[in-house]
N, CA, C and O atoms as CSV, one atom per row, in Angstrom:
chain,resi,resn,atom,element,x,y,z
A,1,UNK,N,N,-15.294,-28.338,75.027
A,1,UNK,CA,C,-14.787,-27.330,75.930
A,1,UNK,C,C,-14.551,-26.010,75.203
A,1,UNK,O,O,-15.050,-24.942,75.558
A,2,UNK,N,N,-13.648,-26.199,74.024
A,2,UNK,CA,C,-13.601,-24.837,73.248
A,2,UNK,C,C,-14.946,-24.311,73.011
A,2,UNK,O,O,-15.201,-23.249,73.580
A,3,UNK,N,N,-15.693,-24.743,72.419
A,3,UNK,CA,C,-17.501,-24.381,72.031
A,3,UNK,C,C,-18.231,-23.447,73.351
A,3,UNK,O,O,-18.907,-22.421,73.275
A,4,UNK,N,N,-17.842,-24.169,74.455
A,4,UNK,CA,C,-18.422,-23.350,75.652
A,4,UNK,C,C,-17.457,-21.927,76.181
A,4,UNK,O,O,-17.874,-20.793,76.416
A,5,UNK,N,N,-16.025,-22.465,76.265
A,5,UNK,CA,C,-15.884,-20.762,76.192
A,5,UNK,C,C,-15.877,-20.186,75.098
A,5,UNK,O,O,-15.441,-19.104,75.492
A,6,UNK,N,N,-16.051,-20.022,73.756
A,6,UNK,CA,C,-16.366,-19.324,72.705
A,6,UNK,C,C,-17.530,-18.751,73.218
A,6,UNK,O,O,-17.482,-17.543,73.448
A,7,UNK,N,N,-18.836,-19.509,73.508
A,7,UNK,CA,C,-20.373,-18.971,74.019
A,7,UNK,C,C,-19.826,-18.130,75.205
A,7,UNK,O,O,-20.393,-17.128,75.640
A,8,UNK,N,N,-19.293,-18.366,75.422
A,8,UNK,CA,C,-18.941,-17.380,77.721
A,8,UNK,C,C,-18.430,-16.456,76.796
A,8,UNK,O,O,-19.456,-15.826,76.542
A,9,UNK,N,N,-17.419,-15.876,76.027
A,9,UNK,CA,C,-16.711,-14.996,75.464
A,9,UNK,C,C,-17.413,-14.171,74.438
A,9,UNK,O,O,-16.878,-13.085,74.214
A,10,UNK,N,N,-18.453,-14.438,73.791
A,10,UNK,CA,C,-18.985,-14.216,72.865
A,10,UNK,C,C,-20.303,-14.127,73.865
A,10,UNK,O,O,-20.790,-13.177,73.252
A,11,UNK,N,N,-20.873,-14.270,74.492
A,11,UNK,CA,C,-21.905,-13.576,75.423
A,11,UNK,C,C,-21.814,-12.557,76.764
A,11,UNK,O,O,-22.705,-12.087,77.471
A,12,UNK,N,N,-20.449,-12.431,76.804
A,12,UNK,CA,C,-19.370,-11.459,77.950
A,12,UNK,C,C,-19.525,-9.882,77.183
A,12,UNK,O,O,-19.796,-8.741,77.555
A,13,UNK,N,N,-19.163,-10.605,75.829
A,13,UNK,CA,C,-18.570,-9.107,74.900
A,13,UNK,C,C,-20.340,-8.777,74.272
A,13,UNK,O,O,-20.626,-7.602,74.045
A,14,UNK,N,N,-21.059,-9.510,74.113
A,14,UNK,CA,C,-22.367,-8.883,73.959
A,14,UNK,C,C,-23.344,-8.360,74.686
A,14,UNK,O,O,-24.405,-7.823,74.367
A,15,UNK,N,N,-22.777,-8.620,75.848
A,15,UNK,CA,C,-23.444,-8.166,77.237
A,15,UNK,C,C,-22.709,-6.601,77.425
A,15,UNK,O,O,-23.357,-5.560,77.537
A,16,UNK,N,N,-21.178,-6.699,77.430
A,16,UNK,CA,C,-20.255,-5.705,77.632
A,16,UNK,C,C,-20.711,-4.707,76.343
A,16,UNK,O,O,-20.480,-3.562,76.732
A,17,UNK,N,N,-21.104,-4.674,75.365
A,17,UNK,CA,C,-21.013,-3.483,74.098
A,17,UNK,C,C,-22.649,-3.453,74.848
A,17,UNK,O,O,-22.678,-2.422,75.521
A,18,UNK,N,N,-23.477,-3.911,74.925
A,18,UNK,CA,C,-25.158,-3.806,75.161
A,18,UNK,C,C,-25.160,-2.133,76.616
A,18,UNK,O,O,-25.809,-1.106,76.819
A,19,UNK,N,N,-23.829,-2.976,77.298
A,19,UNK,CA,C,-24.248,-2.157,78.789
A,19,UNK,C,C,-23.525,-0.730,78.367
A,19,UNK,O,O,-24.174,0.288,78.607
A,20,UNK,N,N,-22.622,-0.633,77.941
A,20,UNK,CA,C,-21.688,0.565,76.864
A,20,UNK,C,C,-22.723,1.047,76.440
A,20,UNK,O,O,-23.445,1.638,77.244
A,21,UNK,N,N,-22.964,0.983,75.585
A,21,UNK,CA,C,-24.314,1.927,74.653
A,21,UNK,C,C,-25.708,2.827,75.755
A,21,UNK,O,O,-26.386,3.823,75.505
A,22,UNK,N,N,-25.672,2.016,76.836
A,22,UNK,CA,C,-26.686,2.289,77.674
A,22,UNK,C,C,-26.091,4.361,77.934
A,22,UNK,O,O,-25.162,5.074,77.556
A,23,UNK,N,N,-27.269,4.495,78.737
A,23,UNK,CA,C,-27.210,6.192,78.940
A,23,UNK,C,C,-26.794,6.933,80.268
A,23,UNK,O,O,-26.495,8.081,80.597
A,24,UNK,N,N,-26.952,5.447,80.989
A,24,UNK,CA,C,-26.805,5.579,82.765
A,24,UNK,C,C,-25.047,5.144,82.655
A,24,UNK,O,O,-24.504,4.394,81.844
A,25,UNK,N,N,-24.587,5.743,83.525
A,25,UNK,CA,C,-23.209,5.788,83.738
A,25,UNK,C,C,-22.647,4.771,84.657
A,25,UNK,O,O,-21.446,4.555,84.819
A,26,UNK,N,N,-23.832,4.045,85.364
A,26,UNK,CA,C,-23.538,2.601,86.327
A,26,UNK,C,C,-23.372,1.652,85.538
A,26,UNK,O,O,-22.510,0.777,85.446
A,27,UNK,N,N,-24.401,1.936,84.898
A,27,UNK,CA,C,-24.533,0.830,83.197
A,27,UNK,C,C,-23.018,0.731,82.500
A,27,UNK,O,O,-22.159,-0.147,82.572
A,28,UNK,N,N,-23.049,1.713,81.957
A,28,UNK,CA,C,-21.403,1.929,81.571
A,28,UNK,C,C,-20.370,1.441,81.854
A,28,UNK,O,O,-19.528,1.128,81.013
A,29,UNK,N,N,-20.216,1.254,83.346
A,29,UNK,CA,C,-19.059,0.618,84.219
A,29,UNK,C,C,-19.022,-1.028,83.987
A,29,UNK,O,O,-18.207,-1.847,83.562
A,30,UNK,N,N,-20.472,-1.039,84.550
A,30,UNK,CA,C,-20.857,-3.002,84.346
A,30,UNK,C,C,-20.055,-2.910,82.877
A,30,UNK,O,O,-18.875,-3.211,82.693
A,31,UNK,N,N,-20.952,-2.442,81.937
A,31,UNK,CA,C,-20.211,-3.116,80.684
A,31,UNK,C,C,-18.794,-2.881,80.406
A,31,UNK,O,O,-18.318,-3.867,79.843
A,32,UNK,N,N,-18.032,-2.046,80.569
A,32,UNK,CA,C,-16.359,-2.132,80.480
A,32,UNK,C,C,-15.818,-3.147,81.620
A,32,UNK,O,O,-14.634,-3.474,81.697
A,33,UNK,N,N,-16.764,-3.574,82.438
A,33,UNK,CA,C,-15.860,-4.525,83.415
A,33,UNK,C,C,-15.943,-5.882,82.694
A,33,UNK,O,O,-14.941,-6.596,82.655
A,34,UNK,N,N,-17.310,-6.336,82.019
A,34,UNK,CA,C,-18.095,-7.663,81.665
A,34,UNK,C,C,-17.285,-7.572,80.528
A,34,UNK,O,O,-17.090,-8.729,80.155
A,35,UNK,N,N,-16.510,-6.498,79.523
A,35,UNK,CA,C,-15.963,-6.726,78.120
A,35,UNK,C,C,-14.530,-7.283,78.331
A,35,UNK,O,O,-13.909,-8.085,77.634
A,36,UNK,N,N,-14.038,-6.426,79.877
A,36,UNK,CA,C,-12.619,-6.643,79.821
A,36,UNK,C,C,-12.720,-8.271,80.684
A,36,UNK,O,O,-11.686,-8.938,80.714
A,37,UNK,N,N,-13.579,-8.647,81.137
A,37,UNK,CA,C,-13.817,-9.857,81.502
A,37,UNK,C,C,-13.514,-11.209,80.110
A,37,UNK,O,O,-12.591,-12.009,79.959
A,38,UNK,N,N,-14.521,-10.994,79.465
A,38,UNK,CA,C,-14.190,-11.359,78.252
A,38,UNK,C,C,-12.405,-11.173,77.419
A,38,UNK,O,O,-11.852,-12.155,76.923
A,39,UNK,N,N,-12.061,-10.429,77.420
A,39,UNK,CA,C,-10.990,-10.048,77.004
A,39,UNK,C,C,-9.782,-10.981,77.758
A,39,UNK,O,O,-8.851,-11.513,77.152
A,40,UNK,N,N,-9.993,-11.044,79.068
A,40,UNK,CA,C,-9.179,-11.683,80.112
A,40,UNK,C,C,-9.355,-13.355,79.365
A,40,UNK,O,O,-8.451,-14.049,78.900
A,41,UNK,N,N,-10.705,-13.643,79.446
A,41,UNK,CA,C,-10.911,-14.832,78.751
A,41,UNK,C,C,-10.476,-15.532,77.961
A,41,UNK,O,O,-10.249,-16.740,78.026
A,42,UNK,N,N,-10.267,-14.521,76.816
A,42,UNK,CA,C,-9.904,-14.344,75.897
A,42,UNK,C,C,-8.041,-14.999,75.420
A,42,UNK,O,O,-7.431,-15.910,74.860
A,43,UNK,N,N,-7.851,-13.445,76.311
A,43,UNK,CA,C,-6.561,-14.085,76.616
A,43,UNK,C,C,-6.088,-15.118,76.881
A,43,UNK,O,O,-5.472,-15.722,76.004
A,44,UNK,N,N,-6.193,-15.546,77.906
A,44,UNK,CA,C,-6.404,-17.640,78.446
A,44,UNK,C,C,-6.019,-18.489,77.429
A,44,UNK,O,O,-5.002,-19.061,77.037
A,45,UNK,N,N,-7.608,-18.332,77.032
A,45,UNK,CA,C,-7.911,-19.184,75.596
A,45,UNK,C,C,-6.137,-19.302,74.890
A,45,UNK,O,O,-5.363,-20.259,74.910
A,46,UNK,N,N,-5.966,-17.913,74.314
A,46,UNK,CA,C,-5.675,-17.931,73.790
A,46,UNK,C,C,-3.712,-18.978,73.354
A,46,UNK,O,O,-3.091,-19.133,72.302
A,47,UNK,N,N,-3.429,-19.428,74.847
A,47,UNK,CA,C,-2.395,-20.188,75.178
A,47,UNK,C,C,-2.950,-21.355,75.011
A,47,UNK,O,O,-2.129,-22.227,75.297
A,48,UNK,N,N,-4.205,-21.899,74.602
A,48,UNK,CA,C,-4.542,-23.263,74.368
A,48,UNK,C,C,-4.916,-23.620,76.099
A,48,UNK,O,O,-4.546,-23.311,77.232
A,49,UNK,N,N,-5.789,-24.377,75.472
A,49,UNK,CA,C,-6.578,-25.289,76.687
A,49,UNK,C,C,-5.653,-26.444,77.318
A,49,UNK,O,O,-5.695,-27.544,76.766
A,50,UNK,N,N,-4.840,-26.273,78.413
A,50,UNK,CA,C,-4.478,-27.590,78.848
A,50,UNK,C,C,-3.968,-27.839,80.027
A,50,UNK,O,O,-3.034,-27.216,80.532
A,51,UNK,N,N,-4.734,-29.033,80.657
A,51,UNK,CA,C,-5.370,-28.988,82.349
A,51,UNK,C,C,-4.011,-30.149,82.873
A,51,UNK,O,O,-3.453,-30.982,82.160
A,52,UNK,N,N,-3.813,-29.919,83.989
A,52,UNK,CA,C,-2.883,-30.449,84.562
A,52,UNK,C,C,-1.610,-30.391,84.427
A,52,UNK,O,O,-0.821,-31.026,85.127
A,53,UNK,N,N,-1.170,-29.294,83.120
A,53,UNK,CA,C,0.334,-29.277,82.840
A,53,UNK,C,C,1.081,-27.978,83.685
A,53,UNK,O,O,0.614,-26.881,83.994
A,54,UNK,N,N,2.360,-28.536,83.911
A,54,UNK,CA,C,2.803,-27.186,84.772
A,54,UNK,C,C,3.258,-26.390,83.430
A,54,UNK,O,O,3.526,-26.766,82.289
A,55,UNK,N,N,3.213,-24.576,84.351
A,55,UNK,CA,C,3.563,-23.581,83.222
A,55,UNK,C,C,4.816,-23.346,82.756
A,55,UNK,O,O,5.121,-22.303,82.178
A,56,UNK,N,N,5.889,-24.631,83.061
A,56,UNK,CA,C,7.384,-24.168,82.909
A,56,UNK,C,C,7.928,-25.582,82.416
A,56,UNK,O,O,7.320,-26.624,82.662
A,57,UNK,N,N,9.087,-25.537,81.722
A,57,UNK,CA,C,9.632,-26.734,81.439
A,57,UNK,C,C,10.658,-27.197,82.573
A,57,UNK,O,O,11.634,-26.586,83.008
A,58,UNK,N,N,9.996,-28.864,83.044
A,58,UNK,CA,C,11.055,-29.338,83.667
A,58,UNK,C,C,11.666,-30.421,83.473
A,58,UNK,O,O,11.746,-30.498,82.247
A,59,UNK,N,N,12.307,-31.599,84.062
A,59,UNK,CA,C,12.816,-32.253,83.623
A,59,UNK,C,C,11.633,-33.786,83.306
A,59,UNK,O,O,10.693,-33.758,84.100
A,60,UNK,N,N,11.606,-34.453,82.770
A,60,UNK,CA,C,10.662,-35.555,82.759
A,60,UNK,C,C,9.192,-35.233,82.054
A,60,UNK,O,O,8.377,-36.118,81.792
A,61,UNK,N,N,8.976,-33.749,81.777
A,61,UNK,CA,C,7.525,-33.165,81.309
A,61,UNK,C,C,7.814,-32.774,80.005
A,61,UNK,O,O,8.611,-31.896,79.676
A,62,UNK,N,N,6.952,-33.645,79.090
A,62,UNK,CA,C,6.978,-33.469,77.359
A,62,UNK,C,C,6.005,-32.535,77.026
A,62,UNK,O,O,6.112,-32.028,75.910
A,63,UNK,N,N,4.992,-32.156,77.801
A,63,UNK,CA,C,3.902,-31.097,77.512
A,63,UNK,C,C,3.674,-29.861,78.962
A,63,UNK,O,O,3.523,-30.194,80.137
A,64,UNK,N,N,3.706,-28.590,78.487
A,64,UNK,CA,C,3.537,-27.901,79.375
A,64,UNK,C,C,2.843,-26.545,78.676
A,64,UNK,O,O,2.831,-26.404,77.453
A,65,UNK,N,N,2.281,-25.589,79.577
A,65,UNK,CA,C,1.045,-24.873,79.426
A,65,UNK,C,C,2.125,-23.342,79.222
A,65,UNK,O,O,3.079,-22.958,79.899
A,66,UNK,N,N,1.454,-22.735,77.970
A,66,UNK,CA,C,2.290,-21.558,77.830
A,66,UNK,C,C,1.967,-20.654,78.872
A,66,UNK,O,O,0.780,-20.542,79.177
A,67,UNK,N,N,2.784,-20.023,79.438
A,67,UNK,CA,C,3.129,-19.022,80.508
A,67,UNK,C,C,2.662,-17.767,80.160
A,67,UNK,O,O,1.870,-17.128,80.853
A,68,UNK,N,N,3.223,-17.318,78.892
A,68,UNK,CA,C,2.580,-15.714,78.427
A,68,UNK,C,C,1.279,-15.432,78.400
A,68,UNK,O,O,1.033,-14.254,78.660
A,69,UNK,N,N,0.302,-16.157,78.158
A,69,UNK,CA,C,-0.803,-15.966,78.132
A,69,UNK,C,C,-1.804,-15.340,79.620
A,69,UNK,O,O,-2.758,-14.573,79.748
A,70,UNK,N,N,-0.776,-16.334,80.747
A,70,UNK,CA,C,-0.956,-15.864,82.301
A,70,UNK,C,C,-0.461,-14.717,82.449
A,70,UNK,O,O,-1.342,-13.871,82.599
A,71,UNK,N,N,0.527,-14.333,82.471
A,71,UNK,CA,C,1.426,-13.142,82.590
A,71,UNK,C,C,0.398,-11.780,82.197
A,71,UNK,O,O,-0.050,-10.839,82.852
A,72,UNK,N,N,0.303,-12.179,80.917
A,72,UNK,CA,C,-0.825,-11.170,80.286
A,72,UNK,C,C,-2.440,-11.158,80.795
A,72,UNK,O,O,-2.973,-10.168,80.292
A,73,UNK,N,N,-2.886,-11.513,81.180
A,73,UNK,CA,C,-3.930,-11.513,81.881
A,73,UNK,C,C,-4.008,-11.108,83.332
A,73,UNK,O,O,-4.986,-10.576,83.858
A,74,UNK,N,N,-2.743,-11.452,83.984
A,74,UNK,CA,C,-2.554,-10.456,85.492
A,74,UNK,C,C,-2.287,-9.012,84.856
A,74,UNK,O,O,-2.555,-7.937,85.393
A,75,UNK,N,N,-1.766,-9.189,83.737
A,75,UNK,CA,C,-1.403,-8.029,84.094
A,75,UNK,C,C,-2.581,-7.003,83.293
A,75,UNK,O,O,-2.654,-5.779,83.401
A,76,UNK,N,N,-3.327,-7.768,82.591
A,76,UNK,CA,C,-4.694,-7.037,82.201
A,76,UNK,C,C,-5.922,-6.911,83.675
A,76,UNK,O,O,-6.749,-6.004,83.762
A,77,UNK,N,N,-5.826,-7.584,84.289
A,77,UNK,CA,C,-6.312,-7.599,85.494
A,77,UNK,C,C,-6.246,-6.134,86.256
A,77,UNK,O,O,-7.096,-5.381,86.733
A,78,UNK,N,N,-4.709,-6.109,86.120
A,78,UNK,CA,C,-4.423,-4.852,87.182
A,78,UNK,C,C,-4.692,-3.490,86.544
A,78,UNK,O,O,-5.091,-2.489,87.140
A,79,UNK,N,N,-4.410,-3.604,85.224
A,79,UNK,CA,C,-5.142,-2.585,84.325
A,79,UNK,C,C,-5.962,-2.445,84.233
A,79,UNK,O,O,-6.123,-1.286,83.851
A,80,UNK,N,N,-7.149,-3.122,84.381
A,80,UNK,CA,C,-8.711,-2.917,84.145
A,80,UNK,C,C,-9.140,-3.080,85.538
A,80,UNK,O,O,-10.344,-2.849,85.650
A,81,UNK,N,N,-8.639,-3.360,86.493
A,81,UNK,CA,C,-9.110,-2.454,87.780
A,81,UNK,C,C,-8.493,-1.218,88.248
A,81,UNK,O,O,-8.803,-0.765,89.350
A,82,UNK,N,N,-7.588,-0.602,87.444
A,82,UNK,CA,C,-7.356,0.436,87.627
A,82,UNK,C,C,-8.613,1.729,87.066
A,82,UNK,O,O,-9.311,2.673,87.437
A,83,UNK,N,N,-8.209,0.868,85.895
A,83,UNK,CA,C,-9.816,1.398,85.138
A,83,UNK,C,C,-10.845,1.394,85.635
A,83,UNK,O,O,-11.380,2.481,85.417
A,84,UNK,N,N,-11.218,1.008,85.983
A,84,UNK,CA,C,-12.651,0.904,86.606
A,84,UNK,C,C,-12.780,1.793,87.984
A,84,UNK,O,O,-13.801,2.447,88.195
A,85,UNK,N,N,-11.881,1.778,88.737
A,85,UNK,CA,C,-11.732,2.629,89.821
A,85,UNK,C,C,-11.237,3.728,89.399
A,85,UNK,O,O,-10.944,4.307,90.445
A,86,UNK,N,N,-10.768,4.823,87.999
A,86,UNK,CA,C,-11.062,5.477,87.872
A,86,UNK,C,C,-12.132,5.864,87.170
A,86,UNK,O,O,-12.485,7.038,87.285
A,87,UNK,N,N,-12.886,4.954,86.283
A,87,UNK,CA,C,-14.247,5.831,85.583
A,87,UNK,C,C,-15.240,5.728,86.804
A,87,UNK,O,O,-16.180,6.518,86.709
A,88,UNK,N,N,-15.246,4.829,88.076
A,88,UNK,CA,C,-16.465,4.503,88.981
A,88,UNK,C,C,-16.026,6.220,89.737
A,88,UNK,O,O,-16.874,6.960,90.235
A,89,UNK,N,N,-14.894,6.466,89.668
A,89,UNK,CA,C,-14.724,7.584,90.455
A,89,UNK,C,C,-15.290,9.066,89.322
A,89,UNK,O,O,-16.178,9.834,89.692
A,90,UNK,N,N,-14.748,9.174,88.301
A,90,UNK,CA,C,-15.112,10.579,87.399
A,90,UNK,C,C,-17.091,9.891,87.124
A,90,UNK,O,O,-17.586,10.809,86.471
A,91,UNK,N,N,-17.672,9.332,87.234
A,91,UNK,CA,C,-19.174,8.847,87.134
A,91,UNK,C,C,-19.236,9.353,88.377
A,91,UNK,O,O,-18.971,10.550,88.270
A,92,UNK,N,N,-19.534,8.960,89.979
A,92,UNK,CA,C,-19.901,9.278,91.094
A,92,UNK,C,C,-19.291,10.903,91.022
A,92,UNK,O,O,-20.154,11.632,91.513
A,93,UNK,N,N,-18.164,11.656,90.600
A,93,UNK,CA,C,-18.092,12.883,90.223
A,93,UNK,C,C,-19.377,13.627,89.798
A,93,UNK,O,O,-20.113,14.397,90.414
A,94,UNK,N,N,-19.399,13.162,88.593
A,94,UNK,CA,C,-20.668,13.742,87.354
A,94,UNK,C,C,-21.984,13.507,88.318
A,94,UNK,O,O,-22.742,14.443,88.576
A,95,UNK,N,N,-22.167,12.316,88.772
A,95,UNK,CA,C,-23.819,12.265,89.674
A,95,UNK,C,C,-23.769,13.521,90.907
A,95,UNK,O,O,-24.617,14.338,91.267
A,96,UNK,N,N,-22.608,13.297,91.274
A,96,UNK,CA,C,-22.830,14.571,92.977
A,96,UNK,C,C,-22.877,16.076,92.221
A,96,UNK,O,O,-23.507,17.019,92.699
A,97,UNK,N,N,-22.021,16.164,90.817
A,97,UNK,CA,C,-22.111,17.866,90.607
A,97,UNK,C,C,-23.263,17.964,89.807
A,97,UNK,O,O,-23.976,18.932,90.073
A,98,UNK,N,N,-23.670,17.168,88.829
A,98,UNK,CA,C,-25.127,16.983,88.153
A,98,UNK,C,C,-26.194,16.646,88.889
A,98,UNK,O,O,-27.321,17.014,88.559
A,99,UNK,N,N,-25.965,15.906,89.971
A,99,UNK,CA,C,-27.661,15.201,90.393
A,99,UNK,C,C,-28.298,13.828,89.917
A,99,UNK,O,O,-29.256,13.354,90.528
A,100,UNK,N,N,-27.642,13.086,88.608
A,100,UNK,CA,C,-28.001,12.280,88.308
A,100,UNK,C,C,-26.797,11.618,87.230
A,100,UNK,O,O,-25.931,12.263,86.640
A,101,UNK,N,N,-26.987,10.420,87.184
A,101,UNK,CA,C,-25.928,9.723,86.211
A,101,UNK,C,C,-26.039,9.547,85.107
A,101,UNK,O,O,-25.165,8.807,84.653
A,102,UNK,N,N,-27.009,10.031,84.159
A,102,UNK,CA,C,-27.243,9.778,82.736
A,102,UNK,C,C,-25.903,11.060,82.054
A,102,UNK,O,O,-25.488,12.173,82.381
A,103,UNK,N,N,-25.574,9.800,80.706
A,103,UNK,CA,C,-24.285,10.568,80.183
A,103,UNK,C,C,-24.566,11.132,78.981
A,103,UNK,O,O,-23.764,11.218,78.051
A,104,UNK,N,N,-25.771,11.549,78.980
A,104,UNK,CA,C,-26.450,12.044,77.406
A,104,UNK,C,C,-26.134,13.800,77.706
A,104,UNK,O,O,-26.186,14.304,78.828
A,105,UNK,N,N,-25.839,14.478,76.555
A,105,UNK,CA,C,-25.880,15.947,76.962
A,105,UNK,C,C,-27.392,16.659,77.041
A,105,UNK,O,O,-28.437,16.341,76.474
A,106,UNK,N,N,-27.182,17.424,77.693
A,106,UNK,CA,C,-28.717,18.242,78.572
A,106,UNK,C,C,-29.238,18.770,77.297
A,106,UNK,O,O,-28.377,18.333,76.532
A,107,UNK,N,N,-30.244,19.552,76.402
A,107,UNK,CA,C,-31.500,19.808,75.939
A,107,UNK,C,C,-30.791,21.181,75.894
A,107,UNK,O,O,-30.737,21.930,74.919
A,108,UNK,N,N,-30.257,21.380,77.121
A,108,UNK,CA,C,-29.907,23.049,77.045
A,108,UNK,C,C,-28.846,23.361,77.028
A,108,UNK,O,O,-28.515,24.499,77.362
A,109,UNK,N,N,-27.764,22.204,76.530
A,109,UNK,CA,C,-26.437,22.566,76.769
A,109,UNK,C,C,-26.104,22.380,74.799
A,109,UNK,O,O,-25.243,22.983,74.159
A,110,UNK,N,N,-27.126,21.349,74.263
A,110,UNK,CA,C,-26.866,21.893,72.760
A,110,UNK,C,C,-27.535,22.600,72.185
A,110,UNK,O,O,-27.318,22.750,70.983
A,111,UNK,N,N,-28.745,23.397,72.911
A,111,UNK,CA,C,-28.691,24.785,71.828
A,111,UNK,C,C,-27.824,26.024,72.507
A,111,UNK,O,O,-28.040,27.033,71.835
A,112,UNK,N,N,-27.109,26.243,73.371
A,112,UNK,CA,C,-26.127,26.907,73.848
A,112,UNK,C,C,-27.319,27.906,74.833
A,112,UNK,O,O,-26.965,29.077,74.701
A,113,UNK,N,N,-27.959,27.863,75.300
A,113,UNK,CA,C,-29.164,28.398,76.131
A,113,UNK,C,C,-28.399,28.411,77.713
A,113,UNK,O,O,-27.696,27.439,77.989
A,114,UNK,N,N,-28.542,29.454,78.667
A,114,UNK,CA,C,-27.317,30.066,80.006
A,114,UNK,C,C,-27.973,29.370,80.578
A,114,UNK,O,O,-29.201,29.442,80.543
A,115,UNK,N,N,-27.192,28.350,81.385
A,115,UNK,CA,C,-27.846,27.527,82.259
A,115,UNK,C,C,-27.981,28.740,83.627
A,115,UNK,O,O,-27.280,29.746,83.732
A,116,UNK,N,N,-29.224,28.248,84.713
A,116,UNK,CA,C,-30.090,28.562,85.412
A,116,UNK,C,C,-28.704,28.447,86.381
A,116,UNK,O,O,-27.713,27.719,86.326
A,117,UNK,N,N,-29.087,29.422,87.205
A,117,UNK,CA,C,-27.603,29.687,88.326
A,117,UNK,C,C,-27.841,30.761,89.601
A,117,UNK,O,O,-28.803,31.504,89.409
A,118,UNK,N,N,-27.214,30.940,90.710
A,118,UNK,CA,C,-27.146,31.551,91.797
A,118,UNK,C,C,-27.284,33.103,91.184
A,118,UNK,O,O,-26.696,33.275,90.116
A,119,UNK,N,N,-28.078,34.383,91.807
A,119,UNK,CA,C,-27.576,35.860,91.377
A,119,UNK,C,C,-25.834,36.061,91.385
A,119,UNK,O,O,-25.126,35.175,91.864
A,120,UNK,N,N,-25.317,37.168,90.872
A,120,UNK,CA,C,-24.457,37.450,90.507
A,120,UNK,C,C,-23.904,37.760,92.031
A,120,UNK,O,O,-24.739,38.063,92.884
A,121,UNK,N,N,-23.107,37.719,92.232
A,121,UNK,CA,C,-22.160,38.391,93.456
A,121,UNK,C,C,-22.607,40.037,93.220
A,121,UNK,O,O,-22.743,40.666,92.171
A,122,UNK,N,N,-22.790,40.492,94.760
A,122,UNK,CA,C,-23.258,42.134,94.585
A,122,UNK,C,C,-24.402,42.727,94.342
A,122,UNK,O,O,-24.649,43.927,94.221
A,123,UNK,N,N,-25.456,41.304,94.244
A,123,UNK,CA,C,-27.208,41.939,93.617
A,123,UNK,C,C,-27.859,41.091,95.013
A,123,UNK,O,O,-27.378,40.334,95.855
A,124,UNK,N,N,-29.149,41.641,94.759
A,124,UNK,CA,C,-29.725,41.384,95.603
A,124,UNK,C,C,-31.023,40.714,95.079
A,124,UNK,O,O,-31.846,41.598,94.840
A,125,UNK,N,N,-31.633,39.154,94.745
A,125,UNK,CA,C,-32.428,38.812,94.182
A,125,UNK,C,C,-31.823,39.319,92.529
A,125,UNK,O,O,-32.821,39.697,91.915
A,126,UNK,N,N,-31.112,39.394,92.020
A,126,UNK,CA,C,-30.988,39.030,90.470
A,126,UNK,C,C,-30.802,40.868,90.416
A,126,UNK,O,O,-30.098,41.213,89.466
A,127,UNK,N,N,-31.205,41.764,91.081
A,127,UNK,CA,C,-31.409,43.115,90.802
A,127,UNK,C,C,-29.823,43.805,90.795
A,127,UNK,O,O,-28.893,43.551,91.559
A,128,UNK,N,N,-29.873,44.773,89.641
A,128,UNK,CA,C,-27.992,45.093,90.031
A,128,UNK,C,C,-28.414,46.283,91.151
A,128,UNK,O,O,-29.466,46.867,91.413
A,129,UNK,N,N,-27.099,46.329,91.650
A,129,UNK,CA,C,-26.728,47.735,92.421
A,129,UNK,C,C,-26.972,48.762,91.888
A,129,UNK,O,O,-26.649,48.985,90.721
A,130,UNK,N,N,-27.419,49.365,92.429
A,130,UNK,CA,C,-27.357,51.198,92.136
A,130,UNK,C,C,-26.227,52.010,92.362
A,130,UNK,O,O,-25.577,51.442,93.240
A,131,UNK,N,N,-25.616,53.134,91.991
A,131,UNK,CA,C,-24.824,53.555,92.661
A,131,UNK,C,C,-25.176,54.361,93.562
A,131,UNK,O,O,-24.829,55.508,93.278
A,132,UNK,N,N,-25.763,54.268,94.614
A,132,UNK,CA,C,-26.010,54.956,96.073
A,132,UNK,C,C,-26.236,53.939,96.637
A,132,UNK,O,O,-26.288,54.287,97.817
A,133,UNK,N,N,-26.490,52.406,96.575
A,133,UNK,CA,C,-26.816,51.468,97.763
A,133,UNK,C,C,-25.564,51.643,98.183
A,133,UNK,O,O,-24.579,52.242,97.749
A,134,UNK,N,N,-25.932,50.667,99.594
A,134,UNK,CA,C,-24.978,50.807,100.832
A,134,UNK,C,C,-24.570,49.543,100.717
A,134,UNK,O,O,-25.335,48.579,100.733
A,135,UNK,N,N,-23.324,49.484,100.595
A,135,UNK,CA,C,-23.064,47.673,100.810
A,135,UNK,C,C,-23.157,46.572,101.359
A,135,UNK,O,O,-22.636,45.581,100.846
């Protein structure tokens, strides 16, 4: 049983760093959800494996299942869907004001080159005013 979630945990977090590295910003999300998945896992594990015991001491029960380990995992839960519903939100940001979801910087934004834009307020086709036009 330990051997198989080691493999689930250890193929969660290699899936999760694989989709991270990617360039697309959907990509991105999958993998911080699939790492903190792992992580949750993780956590679990980490109270020891043991099926049928309740999480509290009562009277007549010589073995019981540590509690902190649960605790911590809801409450990584609620944290990493917080997360996620804010990077799914600043990503769908970046695609509607960019046009597309790749998180690599533009060609023209590192040699410092004026990005392409609307005429200036007050021209007409890119041309300035004169001082005798009519407004």
């Amino acid at each position: 049983m330990e051997l198989l979630i080691a493999i689930a945990i250890g193929a969660l977090t290699t899936a999760g760093v694989y989709l991270i590295l990617r360039k697309r910003s959907f990509a991105v999300v999958l993998g911080m959800t699939m790492l903190s998945y792992a992580i949750n896992l993780f956590l679990v594990v980490s109270g020891r494996l043991v099926v049928d015991q309740p999480p509290i001491l009562q009277t007549g029960v010589d073995r019981y299942t540590d509690p902190l380990p649960q605790a911590l995992v809801l409450t990584a839960i609620v944290i990493s869907f917080g997360m996620t519903a804010l990077v799914v939100m600043m990503a769908l940001g970046a695609f509607l004001e960019g046009g597309d979801d790749r998180i690599d910087m533009p060609g023209r934004d590192l040699t410092g080159a004026p990005r392409p834009g609307p005429p200036a307020q007050g021209t007409a086709h890119g041309t300035p005013r004169q001082p005798g036009d009519a407004a």
